[in-house]
N, C-alpha and C positions, 0 to 999 in steps of 0.2 A: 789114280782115283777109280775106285770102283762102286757103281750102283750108287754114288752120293745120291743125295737128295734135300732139299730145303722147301719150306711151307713159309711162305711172304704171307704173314697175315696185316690187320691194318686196325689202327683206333676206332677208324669211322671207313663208312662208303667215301671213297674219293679223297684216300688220304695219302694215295700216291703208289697203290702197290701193281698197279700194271703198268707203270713205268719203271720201279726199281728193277720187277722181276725183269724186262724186256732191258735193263740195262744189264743187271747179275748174266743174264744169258750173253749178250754181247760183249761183257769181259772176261767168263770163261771160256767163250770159242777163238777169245783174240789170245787165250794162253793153249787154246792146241787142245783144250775139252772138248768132247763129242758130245752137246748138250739138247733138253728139249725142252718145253713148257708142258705146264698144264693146268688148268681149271678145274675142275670135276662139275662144276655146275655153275654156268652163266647165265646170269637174266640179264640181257641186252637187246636193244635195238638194230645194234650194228652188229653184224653179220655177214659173211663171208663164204664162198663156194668152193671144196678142195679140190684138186686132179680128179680126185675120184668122186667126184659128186655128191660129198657131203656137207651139211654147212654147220658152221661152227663159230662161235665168237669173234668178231674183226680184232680182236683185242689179243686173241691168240694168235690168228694168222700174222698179227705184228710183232710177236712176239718170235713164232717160230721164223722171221724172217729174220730177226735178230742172231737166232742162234744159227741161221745159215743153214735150215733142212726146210724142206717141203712139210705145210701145214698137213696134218690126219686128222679124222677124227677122233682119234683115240685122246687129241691133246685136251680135249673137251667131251667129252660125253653125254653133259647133258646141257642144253642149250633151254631156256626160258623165255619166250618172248610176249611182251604182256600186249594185252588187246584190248584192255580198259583197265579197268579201279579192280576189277575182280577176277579174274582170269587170265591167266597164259596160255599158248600155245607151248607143249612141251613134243623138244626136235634130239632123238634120243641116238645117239651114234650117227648123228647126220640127218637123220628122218625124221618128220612131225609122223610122231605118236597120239595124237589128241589133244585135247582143249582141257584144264583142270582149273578149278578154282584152288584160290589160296590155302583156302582149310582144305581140300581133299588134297593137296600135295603133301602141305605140312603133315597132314590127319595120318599118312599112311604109305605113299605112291613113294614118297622119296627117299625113307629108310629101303625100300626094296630094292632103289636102284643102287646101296650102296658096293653090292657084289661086283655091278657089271663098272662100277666106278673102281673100284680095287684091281679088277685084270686088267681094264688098260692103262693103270698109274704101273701095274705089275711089268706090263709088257714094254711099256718104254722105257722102264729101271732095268731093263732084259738086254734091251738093246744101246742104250745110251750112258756113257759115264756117270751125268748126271742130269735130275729132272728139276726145274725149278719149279716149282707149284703156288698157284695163287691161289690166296682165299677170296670170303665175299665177306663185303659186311665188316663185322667186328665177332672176333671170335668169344664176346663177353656177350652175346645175344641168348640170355641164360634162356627165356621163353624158348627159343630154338634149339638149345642140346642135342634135346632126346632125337631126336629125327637128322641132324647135322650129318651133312657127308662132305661138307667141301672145307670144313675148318678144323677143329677140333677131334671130329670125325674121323677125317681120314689121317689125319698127325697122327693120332692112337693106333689107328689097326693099321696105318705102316713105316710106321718109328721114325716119322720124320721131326725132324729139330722146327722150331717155330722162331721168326723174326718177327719184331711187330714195330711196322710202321707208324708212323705220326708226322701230321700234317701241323708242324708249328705256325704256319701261318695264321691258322683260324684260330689261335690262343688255346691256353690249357693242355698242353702236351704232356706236363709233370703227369698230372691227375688221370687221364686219360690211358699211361702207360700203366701206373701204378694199379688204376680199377680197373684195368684190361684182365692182367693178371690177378688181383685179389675175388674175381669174379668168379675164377675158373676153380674146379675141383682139384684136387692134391695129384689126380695121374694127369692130369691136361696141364697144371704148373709143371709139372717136369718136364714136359715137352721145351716150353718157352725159355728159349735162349737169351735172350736180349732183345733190346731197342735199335732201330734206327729212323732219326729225325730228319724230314725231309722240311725241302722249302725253309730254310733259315736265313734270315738277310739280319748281318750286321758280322760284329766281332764274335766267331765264336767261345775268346779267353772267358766273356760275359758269360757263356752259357757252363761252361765246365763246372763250377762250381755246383750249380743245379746237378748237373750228370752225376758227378761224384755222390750227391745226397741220396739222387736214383737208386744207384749202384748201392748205395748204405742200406738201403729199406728194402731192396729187392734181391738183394744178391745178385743181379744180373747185368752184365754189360752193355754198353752203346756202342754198337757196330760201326757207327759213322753217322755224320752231321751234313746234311747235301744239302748247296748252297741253292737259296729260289735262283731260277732262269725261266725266260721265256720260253714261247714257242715249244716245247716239251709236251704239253697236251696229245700226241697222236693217236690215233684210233681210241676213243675213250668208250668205255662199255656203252653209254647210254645217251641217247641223241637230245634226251626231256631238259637236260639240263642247258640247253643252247637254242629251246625254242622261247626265249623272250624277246621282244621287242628291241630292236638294235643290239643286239651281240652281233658283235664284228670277228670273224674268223683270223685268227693271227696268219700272215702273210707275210710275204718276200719283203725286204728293206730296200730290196733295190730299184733306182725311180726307172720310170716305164721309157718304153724306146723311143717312143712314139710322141707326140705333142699332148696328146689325151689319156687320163684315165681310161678305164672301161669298167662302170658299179653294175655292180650284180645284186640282185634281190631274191632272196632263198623267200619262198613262204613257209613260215612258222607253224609247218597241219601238225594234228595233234598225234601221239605216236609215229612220227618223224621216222622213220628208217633209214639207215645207210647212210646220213648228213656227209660223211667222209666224203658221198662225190664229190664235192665239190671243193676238197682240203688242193684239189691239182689246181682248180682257178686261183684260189689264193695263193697258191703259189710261184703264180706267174708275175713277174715285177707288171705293176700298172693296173693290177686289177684288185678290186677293191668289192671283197664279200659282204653281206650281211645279211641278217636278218629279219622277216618285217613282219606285220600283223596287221595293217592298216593300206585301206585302199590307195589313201593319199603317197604312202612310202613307195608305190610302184612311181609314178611320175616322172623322175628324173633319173630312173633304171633303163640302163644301157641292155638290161636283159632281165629275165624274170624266169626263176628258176622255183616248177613245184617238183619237190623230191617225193624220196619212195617214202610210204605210211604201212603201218600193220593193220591201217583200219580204213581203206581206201572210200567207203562208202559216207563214215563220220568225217572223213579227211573234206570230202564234196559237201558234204552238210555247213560245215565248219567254213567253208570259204563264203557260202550261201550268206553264213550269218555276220559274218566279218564284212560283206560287202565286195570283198574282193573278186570274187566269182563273175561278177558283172565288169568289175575293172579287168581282169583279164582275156574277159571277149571283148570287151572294145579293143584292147592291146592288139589283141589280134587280126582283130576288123581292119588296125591300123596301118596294120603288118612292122608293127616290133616285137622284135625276138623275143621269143618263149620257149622253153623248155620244159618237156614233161620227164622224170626219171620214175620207171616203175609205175608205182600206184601214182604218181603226178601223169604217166602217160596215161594210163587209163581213165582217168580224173578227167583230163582232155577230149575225150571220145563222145560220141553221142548217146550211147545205150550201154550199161553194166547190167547182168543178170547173178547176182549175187544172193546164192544159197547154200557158201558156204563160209565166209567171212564176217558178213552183219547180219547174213541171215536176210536182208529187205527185199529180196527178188527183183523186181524189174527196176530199175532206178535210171532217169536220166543224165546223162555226165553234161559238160558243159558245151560241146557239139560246134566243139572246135577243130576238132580232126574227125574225117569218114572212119573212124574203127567203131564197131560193136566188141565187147569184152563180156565174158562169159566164163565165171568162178571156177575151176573144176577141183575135185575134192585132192588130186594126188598136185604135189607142188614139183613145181619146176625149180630146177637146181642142176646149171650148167656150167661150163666155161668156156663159151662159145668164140671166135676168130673172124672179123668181116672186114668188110671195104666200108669208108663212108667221105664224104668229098675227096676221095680219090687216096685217100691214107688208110693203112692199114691200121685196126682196132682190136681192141681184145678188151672182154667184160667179164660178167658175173652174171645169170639169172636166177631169181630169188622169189616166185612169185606163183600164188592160185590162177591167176586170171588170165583168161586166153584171147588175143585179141585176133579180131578178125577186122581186116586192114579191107575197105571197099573202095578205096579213092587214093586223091593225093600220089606221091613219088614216095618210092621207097627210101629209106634213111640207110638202113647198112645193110650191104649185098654182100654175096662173095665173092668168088673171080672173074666168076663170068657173067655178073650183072642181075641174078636171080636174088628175091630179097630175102634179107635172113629176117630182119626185125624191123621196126616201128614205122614209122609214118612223117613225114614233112608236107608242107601246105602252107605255100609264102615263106614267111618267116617263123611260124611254128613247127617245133620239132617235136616227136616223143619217140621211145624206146624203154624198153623194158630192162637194157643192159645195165647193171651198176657199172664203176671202176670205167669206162672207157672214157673219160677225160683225163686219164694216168698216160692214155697215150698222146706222145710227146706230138706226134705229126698232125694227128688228127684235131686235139686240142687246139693247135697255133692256127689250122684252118678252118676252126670252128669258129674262132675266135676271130678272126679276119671276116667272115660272113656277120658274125654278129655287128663290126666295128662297122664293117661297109653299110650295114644295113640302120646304124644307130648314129651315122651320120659323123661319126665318131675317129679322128685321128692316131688312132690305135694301132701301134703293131707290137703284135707276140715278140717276144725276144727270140731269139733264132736256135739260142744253145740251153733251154730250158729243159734239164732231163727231170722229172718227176721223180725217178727208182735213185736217181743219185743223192738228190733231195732228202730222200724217206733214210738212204743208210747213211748219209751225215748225222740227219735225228738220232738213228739208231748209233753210230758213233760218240754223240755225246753223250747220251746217255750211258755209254760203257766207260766213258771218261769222269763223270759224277762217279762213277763206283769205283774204281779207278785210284780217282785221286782224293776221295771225301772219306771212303770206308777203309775200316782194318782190315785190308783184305788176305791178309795171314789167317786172322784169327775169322773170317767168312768160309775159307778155302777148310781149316780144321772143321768148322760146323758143319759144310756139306757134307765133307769126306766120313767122320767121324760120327756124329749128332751131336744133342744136347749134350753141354757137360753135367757131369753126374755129382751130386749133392745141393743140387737148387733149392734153395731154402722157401719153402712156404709159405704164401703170405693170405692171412687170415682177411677175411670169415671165408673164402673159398665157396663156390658154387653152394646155393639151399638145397639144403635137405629135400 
């Protein structure tokens, strides 16, 4: 195989194609392909810091984990991160470039990035057998065309074959496939290869008959039918859809070691970032995530968990009005465990000076921890190495805000006992680091301090590795591709592209 390439496009947002792509990549590197991902343009919450200090989609870096190389920036380029109803920060090769609204991206800014979007899909087709490329969205987003570079866009100016997924679960999959394609113009139908149906539960003999009718109307094939399973959620682009009221993070099946549970309460702040912390607690047998929005749901929390936000200032507002803000200094008053990650550690602090995130200038935090925190316009973005109850840690920093730590014990040191980051005080902790509950040691005695402290019969299981965990995920999902797709006739469409004489299906993109 040479220079393959394939574009995973999808019916809808969240119709499964950053897990196919992250599976396609892990059953071509289990046949001996040199393969990579890529995105061209992610709007996501969740987010991720490369070797070289760039950040880029969590959604890629899970990806490229898949395919077994070291995440780049190149696998993403342009990164989106929204900051209200109107506006993203746009992180362009790794770096925030500024703040745009909707219409000034769509208006103009993002057809221009489609250049630097083509050299590094060019450069990893340079060096890699093949690239798996996700879209966004639905590539029938006619309103978006003219300006498109992550779907249609980039299929065209560089000849990759298009797959379109579908989410059968949510109903209407026929229709869905069919107006994906009757939507698109006569050179963007040529690209489109075929269908693949994801999330399917029952007999698929029931479905074939449909398939075949597809295939009649469309000219085009179904790559493969992949069965619904749990647990397959991983790194999912965007954290908005997990901040409701009890969503429970999928977890271990195995019962806990110990006599007791240990429940965790995420607070639900609004632009949520990075949720993934916390994908390692769930994944320890005994421990039991969720999600909350109500002061009363802290109560009977073994621990209380606020994550990183893109909007740290509305995140402090938001708990003000929910009530919770006052439930979590008493918490603390109480001395039961709390957790700040990111914008939740600074959220924790007594003093934010913020002119360059909400713009509000002096703001008070909830003066829970001795830090003062102070905006600065250039963003930290590192992958820094510490010490913290006596285990070694490894993170991510992802963050404007500078805290200046006055009081309290230090939280993560390095060898020789000088602090690197956040702050402890009782039983409240905060840190800036994302990903450092992935480590396996430091986790089990974080986790042992909270159990001790929450009264709590709890112990860590001993042989919980997190990284073994993620590439089983990543295993089955190369086994769905595996054993559900034609992967003869996948392996032709990489290598090859689209097949040639794909029949046009009318009315095709307006005039």
């Amino acid at each position: 195989m040479n220079n393959g390439g394939l574009l995973v496009a999808g019916t809808t947002s969240d119709a499964g194609k950053s897990v196919v792509t992250a599976g396609i990549c892990r059953w071509l590197v289990r046949q001996g392909v040199k393969v990579a991902p890529f995105k061209a343009q992610n709007m996501s919450l969740n987010s991720f810091v490369t070797r070289e200090g760039a950040e880029i989609g969590r959604a890629q870096a899970m990806q490229a984990q898949a395919c077994r190389v070291e995440p780049t920036a190149l696998m993403n380029p342009v990164l989106l991160k929204p900051g209200g109803e109107q506006s993203s920060q746009v992180v362009l090769l790794g770096r925030p470039v500024g703040e745009l609204s909707a219409r000034g991206y769509h208006g103009g800014r993002q057809q221009r990035l489609l250049g630097t979007v083509l050299d590094c899909l060019a450069e990893l087709r340079s060096t890699y057998d093949a690239v798996i490329c996700e879209g966004a969205g639905s590539p029938a987003e006619i309103n978006l065309r003219r300006t498109d570079i992550v779907n249609m866009g980039i299929a065209r100016n560089a000849g990759l074959p298009v797959l379109v997924v579908g989410d059968i679960d949510r109903g209407g999959v026929f229709a869905s496939f069919f107006g994906t394609v009757a939507l698109l113009s006569p050179e963007d139908q040529a690209l489109v290869a075929g269908f693949l149906v994801n999330k399917f539960r029952g007999d698929v003999s029931l479905l074939e008959p449909g398939l075949d009718m597809l295939h009649g109307l469309t000219g085009r094939h179904t790559y493969g039918v992949l069965p619904f399973r749990h647990g397959l959620g991983i790194d999912e682009e965007d954290g908005l859809r997990v901040s409701l009221r009890g969503t429970v993070r999928e977890s271990n099946t195995a019962p806990p070691v110990g006599e007791d549970v240990l429940r965790v309460a995420v607070c639900a702040i609004p632009l949520m970032s990075n949720f993934t912390d916390v994908d390692a607690l769930a994944a320890e047998p005994g421990v039991v995530v969720r999600f909350v929005d109500r002061p009363e749901e802290l109560a009977d929390a073994d621990l209380v968990i606020i994550p990183g936000t893109r909007g740290t200032v509305r995140a402090l507002e938001w708990l003000h009005e929910r009530g919770l803000a006052d439930a979590l200094r008493r918490r603390a008053a109480e001395g039961r465990p709390v957790l700040g990650i990111c914008g939740g550690y600074q959220i924790l602090g007594e003093h934010i000076e913020d002119e360059v995130e909400s713009r509000k200038g002096a703001v008070d935090g909830l003066g829970v921890l001795p830090v003062r925190v102070r905006f600065a316009r250039e963003k930290t973005l590192t992958r820094p190495v510490g010490k913290a109850l006596g285990e070694r840690v490894e993170g991510y920093e992802i963050h404007h805000g500078v805290g200046e730590v006055t009081g309290g014990e230090a939280f993560i040191s390095d060898d020789r006992g000088h602090s690197l980051d956040g702050c402890r005080v009782g039983q409240t902790w905060g840190t800036h680091w994302h990903g450092s509950l992935e480590s396996d040691g430091f986790r089990r005695a974080f986790l042992r301090e909270v159990a001790a402290a929450a009264g709590r019969r709890f112990v860590p299981a001993p042989d919980t590795s997190f990284a073994a965990l993620r590439e089983e995920q990543l295993d089955r999902l190369g086994d769905l591709i595996e054993q559900h797709a034609d992967t003869d006739a996948l392996w032709r469409l990489i290598e090859s592209g689209a097949p040639q004489g794909l029949p046009f299906i009318p009315p095709g993109a307006p005039a």
